[in-house]
C-alpha positions in Angstrom: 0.0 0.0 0.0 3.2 2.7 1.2 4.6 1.7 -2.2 1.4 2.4 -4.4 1.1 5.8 -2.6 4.2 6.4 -3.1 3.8 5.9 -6.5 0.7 8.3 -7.3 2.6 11.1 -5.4 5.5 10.3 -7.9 3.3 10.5 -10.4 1.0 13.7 -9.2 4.5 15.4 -8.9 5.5 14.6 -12.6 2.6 16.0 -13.8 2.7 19.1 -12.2 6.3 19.7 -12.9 5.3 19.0 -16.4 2.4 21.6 -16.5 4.8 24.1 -14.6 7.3 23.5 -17.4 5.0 23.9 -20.3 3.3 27.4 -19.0 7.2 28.6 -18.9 7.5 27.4 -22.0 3.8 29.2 -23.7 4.8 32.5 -21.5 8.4 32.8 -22.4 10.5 35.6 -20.4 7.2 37.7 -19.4 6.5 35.5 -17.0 9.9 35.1 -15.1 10.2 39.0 -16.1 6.6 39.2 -14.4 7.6 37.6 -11.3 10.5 39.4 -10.5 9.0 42.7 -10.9 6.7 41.6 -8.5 9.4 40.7 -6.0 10.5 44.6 -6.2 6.7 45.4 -5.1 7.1 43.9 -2.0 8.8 46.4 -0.1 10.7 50.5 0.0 14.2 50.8 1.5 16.5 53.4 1.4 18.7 56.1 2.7 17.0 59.4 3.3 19.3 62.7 2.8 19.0 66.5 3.1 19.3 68.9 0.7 20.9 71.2 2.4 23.1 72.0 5.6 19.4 72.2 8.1 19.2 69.0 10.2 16.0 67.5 10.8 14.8 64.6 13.5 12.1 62.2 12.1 11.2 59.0 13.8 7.7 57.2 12.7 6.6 53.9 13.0 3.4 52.6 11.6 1.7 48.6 11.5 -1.1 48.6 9.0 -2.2 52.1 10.2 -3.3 50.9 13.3 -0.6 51.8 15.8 1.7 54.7 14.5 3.7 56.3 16.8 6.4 59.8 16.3 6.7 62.0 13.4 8.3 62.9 10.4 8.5 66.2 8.3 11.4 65.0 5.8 12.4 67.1 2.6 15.0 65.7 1.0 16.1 62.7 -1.0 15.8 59.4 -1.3 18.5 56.5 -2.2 17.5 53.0 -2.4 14.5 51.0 -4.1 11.2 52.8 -4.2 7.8 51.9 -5.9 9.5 49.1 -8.3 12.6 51.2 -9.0 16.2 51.8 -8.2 17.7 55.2 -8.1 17.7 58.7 -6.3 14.4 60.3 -6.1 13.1 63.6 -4.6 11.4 63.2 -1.6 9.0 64.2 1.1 6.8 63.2 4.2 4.7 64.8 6.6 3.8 62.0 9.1 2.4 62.3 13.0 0.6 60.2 14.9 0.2 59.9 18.6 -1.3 56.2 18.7 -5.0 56.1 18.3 -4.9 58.8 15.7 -2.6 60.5 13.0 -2.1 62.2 9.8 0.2 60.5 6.9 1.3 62.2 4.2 4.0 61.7 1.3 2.9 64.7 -1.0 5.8 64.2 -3.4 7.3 61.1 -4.1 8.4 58.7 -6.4 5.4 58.7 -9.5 2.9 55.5 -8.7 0.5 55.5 -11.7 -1.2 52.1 -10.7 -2.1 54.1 -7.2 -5.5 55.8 -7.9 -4.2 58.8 -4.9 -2.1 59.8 -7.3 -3.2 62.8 -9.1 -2.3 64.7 -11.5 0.6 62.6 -12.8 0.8 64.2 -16.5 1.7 67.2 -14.9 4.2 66.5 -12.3 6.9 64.4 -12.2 6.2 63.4 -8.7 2.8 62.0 -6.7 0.6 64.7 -5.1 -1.0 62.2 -2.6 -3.6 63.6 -0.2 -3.5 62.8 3.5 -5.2 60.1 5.2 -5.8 59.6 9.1 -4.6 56.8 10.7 -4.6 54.9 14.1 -7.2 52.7 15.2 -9.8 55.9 15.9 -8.9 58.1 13.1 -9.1 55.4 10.2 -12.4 54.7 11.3 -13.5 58.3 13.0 -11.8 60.6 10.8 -12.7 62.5 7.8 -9.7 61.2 5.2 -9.7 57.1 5.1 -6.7 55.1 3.7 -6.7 53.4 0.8 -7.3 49.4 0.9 -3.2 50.0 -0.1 -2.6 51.7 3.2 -4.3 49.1 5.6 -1.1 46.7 4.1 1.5 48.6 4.7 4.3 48.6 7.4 6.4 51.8 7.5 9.6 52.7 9.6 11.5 56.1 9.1 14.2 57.1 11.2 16.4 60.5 10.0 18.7 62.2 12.7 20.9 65.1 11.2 21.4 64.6 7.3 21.2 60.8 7.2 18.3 58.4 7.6 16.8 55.3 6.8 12.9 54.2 5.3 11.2 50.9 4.9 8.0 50.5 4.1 6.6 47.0 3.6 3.5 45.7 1.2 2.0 42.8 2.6 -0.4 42.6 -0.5 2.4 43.3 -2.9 4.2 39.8 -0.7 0.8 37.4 -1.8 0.8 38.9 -5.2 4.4 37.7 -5.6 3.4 34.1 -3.9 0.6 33.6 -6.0 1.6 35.0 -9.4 4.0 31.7 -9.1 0.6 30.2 -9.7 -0.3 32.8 -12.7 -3.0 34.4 -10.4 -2.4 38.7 -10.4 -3.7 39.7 -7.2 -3.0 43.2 -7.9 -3.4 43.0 -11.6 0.2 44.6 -12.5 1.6 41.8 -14.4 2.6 43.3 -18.1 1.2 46.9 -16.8 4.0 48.8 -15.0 4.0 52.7 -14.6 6.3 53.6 -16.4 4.4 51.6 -19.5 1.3 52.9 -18.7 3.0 56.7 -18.7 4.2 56.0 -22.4 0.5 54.3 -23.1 -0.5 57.7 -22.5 0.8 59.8 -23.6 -0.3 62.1 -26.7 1.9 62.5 -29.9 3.8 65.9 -30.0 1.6 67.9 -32.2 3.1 69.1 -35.4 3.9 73.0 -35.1 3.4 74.8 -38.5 6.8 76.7 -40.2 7.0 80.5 -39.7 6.7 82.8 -42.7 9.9 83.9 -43.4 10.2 87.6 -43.5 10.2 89.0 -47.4 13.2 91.3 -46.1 15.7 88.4 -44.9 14.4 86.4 -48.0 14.9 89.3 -50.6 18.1 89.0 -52.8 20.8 91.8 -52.4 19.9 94.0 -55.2 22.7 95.8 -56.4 23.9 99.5 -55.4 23.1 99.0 -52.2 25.3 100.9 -49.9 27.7 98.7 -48.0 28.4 98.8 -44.4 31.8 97.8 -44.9 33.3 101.5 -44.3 35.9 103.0 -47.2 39.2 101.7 -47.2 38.7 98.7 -45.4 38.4 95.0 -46.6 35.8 92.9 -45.7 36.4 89.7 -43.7 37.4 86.7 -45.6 38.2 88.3 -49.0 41.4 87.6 -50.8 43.9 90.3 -51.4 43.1 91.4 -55.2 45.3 90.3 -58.0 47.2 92.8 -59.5 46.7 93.8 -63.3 48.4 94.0 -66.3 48.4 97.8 -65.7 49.1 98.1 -62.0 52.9 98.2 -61.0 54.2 95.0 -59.5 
C-alpha cells in the first residue's frame, strides 16, 4: 500500500512539474520578467538625505495604520529601491501620529501610476497624494480614510541630522508575488507597469506649422546698395586682389 502511494505522489508530482514547465514554456521571459517585478513590489528601503546643511529629527513607526507612533516632516532625498525602482528620487513626508490617531502624508514622491491617490501625474513628475488619518480611531472616525493600499503597509522612518533610513513594507504586494507563481495577479500589474502605462498615454507631440519667413531676410541683395563695410577697409574673408596687367608690380 506505502509503495502504491508512493507511487501516485510520484506520479502527481511529474505531472505538475510537467504543466509548470509547459506554462514557462507558452509565456516565455514575461513570466519570469513578471515575477520578478513583482518581488520589487514587495517592499521600499533606502537612505533618506538632506538637501541642504538644516538638520532635521524624524522617527515614525506605523503597522497597517493601526498603531503609529512619532513624526516625520522630511524634505529631502531618497536612495534605495522605491515603488519598483532603483535610483535617487526627490522626496517628502509629513507623518504624526500619537497612537490612536494621525495624519500620513508623502505629497511628493516617487510617480505611482497604478495608485488611484495619485493625481495629477501628466503634470508633475512626482505624486501629489492627499493625507489620510490613521490609528485605530482616526481610520475609522476621521474624515480622510486610507486606501485598501494603506491598511497593508508597514512603515519605519528614522532621519537624525542629514542621514536616515525608510522601509516601508507591502504585505499585498508579498501574496501577489506568492501567488503569481501560480499565474494568479492579485493586484493586476503583471505586463502593466508605470512607467508603460506613462508612455501608453501619452499624446503624440503635435506638429507645429513653419514660420513665414520675413520678405526682407528672403529678398536678394539687389545691387547698389550701400555697403556697411566703411571706405578703405576689406571685408572679412576676402582675398587680397590680384594685380593687373596695368598696375605696378
Amino acid at each position: 500500500m506505502r509503495c502504491r502511494r508512493g507511487a501516485r505522489w510520484a506520479r502527481a508530482g511529474v505531472v505538475s512539474a510537467s504543466l509548470f514547465a509547459v506554462v514557462l514554456m507558452l509565456s516565455g521571459c514575461a513570466y519570469m520578467k513578471n515575477r520578478g517585478e513583482d518581488a520589487l513590489d514587495i517592499m521600499d528601503f533606502g537612505l533618506t538625505v538632506n538637501k541642504d546643511l538644516m538638520p532635521s529629527l524624524d522617527a515614525y513607526i506605523d503597522y497597517f495604520v493601526i498603531t503609529p507612533v512619532g513624526f516625520s516632516y522630511f524634505d529631502g532625498k531618497f536612495i534605495g529601491l522605491y515603488h519598483n525602482q532603483f535610483g535617487v528620487f526627490n522626496y517628502r513626508e509629513n507623518m504624526w501620529a500619537l497612537g490612536v490617531w494621525g495624519s500620513e502624508r508623502r505629497p511628493s514622491e516617487p510617480m505611482d501610476r497604478l495608485d488611484p491617490a495619485h493625481v495629477d501625474w501628466q503634470k508633475e513628475e512626482y505624486a501629489q497624494r492627499p493625507a489620510y488619518d490613521c490609528g485605530i480611531v482616526g481610520a475609522i472616525a476621521g474624515r480622510s480614510h486610507p486606501l485598501a493600499t494603506d491598511w497593508a503597509g508597514c512603515t519605519k522612518t528614522f532621519h537624525f541630522g542629514w542621514i536616515g533610513f525608510h522601509h516601508r513594507g507591502h504585505m499585498n504586494e508579498l501574496f501577489d508575488f506568492i501567488c503569481g507563481w501560480t499565474t494568479l495577479d492579485l493586484m493586476g500589474d503583471d505586463g502593466n507597469r508605470p512607467w508603460e502605462a506613462q508612455e501608453a498615454v501619452q499624446p503624440a507631440p503635435e506638429a507645429q506649422p513653419a514660420e513665414a519667413q520675413p520678405a526682407d531676410s528672403a529678398a536678394p541683395a539687389v545691387s547698389g546698395e550701400t555697403s556697411s563695410t566703411p571706405a578703405g577697409t576689406k571685408p572679412e574673408g576676402a582675398s587680397p586682389a590680384t594685380p593687373g596687367k596695368g598696375e605696378s608690380q
